[in-house]
C-alpha positions as CSV (number, residue, x, y, z in Angstrom):
1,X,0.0,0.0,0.0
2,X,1.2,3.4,-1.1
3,X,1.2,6.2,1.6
4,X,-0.9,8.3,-0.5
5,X,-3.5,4.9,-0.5
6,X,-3.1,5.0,3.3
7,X,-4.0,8.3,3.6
8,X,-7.6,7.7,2.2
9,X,-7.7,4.6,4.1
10,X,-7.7,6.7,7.3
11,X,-9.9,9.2,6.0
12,X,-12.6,6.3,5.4
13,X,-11.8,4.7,8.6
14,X,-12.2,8.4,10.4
15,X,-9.1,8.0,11.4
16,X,15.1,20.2,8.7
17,X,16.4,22.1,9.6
18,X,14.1,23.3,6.9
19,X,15.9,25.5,3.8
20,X,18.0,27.4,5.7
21,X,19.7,24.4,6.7
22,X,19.6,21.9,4.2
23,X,23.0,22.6,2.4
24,X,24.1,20.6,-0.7
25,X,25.0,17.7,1.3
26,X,25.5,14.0,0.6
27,X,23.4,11.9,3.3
28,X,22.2,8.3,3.2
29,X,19.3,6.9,5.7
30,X,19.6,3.2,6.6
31,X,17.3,0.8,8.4
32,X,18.7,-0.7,11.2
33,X,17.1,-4.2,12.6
34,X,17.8,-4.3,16.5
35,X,16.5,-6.8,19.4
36,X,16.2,-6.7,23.0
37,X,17.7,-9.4,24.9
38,X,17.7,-10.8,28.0
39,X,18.7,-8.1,31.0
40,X,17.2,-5.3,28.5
41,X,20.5,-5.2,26.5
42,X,20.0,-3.9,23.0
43,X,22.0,-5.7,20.0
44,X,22.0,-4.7,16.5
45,X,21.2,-7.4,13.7
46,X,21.2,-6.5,9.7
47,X,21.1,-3.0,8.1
48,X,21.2,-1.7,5.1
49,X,21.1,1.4,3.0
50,X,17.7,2.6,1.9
51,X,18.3,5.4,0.1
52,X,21.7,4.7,-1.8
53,X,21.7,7.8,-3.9
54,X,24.0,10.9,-4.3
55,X,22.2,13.7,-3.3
56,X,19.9,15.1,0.3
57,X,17.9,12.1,1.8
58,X,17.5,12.7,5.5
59,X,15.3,13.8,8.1
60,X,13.3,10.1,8.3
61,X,10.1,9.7,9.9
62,X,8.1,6.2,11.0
63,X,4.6,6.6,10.4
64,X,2.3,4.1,12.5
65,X,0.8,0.9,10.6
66,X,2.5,2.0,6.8
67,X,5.5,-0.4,7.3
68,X,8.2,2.4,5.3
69,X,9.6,5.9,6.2
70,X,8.7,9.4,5.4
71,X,11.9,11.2,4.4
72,X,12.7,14.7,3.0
73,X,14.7,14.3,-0.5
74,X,16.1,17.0,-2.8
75,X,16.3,15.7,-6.5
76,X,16.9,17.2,-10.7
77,X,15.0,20.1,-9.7
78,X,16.6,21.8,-6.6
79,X,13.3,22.2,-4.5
80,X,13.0,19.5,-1.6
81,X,9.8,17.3,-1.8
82,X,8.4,14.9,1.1
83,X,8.5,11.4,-0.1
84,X,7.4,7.6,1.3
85,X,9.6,5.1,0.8
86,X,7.6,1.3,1.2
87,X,10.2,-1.3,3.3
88,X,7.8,-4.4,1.8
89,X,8.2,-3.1,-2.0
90,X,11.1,-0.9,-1.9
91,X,8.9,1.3,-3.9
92,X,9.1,5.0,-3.3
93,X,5.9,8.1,-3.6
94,X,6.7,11.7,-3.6
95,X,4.0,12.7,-2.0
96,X,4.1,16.4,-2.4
97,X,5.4,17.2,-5.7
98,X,5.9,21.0,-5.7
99,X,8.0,22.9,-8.0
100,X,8.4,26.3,-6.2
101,X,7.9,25.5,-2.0
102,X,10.5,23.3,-0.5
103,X,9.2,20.6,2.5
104,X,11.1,19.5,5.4
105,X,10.5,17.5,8.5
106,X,7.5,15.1,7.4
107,X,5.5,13.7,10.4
108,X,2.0,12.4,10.8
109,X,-0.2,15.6,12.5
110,X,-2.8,14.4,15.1
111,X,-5.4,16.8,12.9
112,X,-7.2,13.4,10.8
113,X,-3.9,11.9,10.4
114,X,-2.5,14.6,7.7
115,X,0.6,15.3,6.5
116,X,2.4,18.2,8.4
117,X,5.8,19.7,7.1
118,X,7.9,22.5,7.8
119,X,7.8,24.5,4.1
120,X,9.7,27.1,2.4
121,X,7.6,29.3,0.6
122,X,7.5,30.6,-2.8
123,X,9.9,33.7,-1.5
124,X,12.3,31.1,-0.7
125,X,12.4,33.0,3.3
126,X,9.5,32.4,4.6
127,X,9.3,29.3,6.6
128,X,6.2,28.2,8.4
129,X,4.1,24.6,9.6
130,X,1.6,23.3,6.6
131,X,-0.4,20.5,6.6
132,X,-1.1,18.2,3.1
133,X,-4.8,16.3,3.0
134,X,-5.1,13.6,1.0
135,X,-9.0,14.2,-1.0
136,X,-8.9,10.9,-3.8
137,X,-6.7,11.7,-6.5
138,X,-5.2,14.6,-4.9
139,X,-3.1,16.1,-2.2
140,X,-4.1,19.6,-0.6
141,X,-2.1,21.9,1.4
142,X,-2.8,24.5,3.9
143,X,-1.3,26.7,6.1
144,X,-1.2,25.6,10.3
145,X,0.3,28.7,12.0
146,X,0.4,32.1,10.3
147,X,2.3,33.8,12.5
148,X,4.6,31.8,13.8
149,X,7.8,32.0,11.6
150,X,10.6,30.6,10.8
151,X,10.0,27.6,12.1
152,X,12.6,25.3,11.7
153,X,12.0,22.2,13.3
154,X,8.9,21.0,15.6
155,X,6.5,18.2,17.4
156,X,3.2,17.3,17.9
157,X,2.6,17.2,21.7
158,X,-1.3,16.4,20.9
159,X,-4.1,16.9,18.1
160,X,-3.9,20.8,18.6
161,X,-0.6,21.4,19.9
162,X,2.9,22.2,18.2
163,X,6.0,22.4,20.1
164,X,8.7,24.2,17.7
165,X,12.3,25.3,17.1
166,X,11.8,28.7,15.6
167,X,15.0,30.2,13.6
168,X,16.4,33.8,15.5
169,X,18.7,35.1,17.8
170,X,18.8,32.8,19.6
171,X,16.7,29.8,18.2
172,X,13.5,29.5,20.8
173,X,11.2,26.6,21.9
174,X,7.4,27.9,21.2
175,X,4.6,26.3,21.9
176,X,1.6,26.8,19.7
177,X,-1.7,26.0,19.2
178,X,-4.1,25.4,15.8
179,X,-6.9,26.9,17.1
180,X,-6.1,29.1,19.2
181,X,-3.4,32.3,18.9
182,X,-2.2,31.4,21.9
183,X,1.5,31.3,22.1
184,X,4.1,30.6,25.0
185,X,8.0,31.2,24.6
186,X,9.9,28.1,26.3
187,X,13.1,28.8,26.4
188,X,16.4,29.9,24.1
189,X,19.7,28.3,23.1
190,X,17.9,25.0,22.5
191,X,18.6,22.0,19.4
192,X,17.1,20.9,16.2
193,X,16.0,18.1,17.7
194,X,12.1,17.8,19.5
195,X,10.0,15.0,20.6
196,X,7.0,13.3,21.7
197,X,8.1,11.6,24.9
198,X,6.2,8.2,24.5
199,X,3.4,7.7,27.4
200,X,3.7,11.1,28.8
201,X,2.5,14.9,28.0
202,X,5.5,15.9,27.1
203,X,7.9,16.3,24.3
204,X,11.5,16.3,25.0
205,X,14.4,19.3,23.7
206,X,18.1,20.2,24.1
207,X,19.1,23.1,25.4
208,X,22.5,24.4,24.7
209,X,23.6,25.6,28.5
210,X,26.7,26.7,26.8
211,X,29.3,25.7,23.9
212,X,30.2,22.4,25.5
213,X,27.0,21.7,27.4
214,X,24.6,20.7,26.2
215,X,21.2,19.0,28.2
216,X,18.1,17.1,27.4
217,X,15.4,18.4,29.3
218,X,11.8,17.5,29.3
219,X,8.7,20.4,28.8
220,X,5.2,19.4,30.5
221,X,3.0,20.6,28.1
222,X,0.2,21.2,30.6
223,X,1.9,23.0,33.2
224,X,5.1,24.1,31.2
225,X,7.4,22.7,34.0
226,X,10.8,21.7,32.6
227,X,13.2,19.0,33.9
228,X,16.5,17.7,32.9
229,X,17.0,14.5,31.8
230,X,20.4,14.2,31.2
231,X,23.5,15.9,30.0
232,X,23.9,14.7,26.2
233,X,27.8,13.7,24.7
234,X,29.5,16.5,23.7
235,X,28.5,18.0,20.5
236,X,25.5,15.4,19.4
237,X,22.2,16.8,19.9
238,X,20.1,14.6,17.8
239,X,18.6,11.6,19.9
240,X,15.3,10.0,19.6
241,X,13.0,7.8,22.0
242,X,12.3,4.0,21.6
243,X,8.9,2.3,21.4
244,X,10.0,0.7,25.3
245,X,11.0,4.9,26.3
246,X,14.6,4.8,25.7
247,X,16.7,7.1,24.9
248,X,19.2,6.6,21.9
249,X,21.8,9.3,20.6
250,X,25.0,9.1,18.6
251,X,28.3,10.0,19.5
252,X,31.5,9.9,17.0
253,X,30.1,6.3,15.4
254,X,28.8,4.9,18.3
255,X,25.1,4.2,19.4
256,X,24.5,4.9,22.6
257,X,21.3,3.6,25.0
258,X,20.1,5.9,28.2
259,X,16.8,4.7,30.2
260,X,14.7,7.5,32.1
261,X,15.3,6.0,35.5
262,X,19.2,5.7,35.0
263,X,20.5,8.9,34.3
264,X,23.8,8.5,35.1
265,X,25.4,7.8,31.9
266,X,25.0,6.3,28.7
267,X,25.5,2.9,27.4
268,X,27.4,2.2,24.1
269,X,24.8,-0.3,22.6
270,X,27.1,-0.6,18.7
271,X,30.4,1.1,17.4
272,X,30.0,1.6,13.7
273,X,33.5,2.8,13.2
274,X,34.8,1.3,10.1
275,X,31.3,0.9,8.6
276,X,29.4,3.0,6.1
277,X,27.6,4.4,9.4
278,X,30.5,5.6,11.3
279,X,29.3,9.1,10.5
280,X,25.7,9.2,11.7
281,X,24.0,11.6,13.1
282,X,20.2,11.7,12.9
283,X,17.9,9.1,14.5
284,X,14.7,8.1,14.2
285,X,12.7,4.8,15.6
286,X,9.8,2.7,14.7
287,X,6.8,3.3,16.9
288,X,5.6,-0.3,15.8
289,X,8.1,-2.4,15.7
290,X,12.2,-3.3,16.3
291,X,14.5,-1.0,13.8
292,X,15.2,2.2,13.9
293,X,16.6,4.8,10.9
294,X,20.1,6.2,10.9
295,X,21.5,9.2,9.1
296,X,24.9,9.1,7.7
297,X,27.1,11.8,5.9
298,X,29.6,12.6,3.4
299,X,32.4,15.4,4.7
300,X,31.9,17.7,7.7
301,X,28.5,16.5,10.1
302,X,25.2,18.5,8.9
């Protein structure tokens, strides 16, 4: 099943950084199989490369019950489309197909299961949260937040909610809301990298305390409290929770493994030095099932 197929599925059932950042850069995303053995040890199994192209493929996303990836992709013509890539079939969809906007950062919005992106408008500047409706034989786009701009990077914390890295001096942590003009400033100095905590009302940030520390804290998004979770290795700040709410983030080739109530330190789960995945960065794991995605990079790290 394609994603655009799934799309109207749910409808009948009722169910990057963005431009700014995304340099001409070479970046792979590969599927990584993992299992959890006994004493809650992690191992990694197979991988491979999913993507295997020269060119921008990066900023994966697992969408619940599609078995495949959303990814952001940057072909022929310059401008950077949202695309589904099937695990089953190997087959691939662009899903948004525009030829003067840009979109980053795919996920799946809690608004009827649409399509939300971060998108560089037709000034090439403007950069601001849209949503893409599948209606049969079409996709339709519309704006989320008017005001809020430029966003950069963001999470859902619920169906009306978006949590969101927004471009300035410094980059802020906002919370909005879609229907409501509400809107609460977090916090500054924080990383690219937000999410959904898995089980909680929350959604989890860094925030850069200074050059060479660097925490992941934790934002209650009903009462706004914030709590650290634990000081990240020096200089990664992309990280990403696991469907049994751990922690994983890379540092110089290696994988490493944190649980909430050890926050101590963190475990080295793989070394990939020597591999086509010694240079990762960007993580992202299935909600569903045991493999996560890995971003890997040609020349200096994104």
């Amino acid at each position: 099943m394609s994603l655009h197929q799934h799309f109207l599925l749910i409808v009948l059932l009722g169910l990057a950084p963005a431009g700014l950042f995304a340099q001409a850069m070479d970046t792979e995303i590969f599927i990584v199989e993992y299992t959890l053995e006994e004493g809650d040890s992690m191992k990694i199994g197979e991988y491979f490369n999913a993507t295997e192209r020269k060119g921008y493929d990066n900023q994966p996303y697992f969408p619940k019950g599609a078995n495949g990836f959303l990814y952001t992709s940057i072909r022929e013509a310059g401008t950077a489309d949202i695309y589904f890539r099937n695990l089953a079939s190997g087959d691939e969809e662009n899903l948004t197909q525009t030829d003067s906007t840009s979109e980053y950062s795919p996920q799946i919005s809690h608004l009827k299961n649409a399509l939300s992106v971060v998108r560089v408008e037709e000034d090439q500047k403007t950069q601001r949260m849209w949503r893409f409706d599948s209606r049969k034989d079409s996709i339709l786009s519309s704006m989320l937040l008017e005001d809020v701009q430029p966003v950069g990077y963001y999470a859902w914390g619920d169906e009306r909610s978006l949590v969101m890295f927004v471009l300035g001096e410094p980059n802020t942590l906002q919370l909005a809301y879609t229907d409501d003009t509400i809107r609460h400033l977090i916090t500054g100095n924080v990383g690219r990298c937000i999410q959904k905590i898995p089980g909680e009302n929350a959604v989890s940030f860094v925030h850069k305390i200074s050059a060479d520390r660097w925490l992941l804290k934790s934002l209650d998004l009903e009462s706004l409290d914030i709590s650290t979770i634990i000081e990240c290795p020096r200089g990664s700040e992309d990280y990403a929770w696991t469907r049994d709410r751990k922690l994983l983030i890379g540092d110089k080739g290696k994988l490493l493994r944190c649980a909430p109530d050890d926050r101590r330190a963190w475990h080295t789960v793989h070394d990939f030095a020597g591999t086509d995945l010694e240079n990762f960065y960007r993580i992202a794991c299935d909600p569903e099932g045991n493999r996560i995605a890995l971003v890997s990079y040609v020349g200096e790290k994104p």
